[in-house]
C-alpha positions in Angstrom: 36.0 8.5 6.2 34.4 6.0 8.0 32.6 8.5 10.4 31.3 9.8 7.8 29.7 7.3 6.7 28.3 6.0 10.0 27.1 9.3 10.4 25.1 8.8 7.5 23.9 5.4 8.2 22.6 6.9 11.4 20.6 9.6 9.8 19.5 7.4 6.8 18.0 4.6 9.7 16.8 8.1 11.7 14.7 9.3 9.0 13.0 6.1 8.4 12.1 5.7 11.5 10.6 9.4 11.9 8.5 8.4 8.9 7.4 5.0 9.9 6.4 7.0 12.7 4.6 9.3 11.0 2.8 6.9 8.8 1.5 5.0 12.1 0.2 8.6 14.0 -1.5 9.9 10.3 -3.5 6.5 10.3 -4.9 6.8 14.1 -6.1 10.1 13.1 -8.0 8.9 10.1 -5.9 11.0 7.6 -6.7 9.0 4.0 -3.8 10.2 1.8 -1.0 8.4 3.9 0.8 5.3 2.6 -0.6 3.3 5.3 -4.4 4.5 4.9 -5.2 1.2 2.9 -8.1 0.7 0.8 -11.7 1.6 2.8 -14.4 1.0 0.2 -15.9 -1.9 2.1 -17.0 1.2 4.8 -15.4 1.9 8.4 -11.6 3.0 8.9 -8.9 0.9 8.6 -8.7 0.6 13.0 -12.1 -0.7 12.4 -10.9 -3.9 10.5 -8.2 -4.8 12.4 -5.5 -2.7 11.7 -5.9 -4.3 7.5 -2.8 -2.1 6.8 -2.7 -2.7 2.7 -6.6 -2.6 2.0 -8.8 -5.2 0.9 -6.6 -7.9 -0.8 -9.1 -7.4 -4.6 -8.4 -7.6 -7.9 -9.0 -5.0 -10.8 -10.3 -5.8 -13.9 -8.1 -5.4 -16.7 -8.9 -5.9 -20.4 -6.6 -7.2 -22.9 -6.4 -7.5 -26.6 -6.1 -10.6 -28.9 -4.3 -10.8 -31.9 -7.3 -10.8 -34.0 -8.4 -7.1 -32.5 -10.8 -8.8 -30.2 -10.5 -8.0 -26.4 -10.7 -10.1 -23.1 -11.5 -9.0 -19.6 -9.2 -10.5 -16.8 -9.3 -10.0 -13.5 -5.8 -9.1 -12.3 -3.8 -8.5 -9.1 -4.2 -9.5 -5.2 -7.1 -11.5 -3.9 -7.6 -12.8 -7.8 -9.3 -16.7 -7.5 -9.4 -18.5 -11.3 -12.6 -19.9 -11.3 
């Protein structure tokens, strides 16, 4: 029983290593769908600025409504300053 499950702890820390791995080789080739690509709207790759690996740190704009029906823009998210 209990080789059983260290057999499975092995392949459960295997497979997350094969796809850290894989995550690190996709983003030296440039590939853009990969969880590691990171936001690169500012222009140049992600090696380009410092291996940024989660993008830009900016908010989104998000807009909310009142309780009157009115509406309100907010900028939510990382990066956000209240000014």
């Amino acid at each position: 029983m209990f080789r059983l499950i260290k057999l499975a702890m092995y392949a459960f820390v295997g497979y997350s290593l094969y796809q850290l791995y894989q995550g690190m080789m996709q983003q030296q080739q440039g590939g853009g769908a990969g969880a590691f690509s990171g936001g690169t709207s500012e222009g140049g790759s992600a090696a380009s600025r410092g291996q940024n690996l989660t993008g830009a740190g900016a908010g989104r704009t998000v807009e909310t409504l009142d309780n009157d029906g009115g509406s309100v823009r907010h900028s939510v998210g990382r990066g956000v300053i209240s000014t």
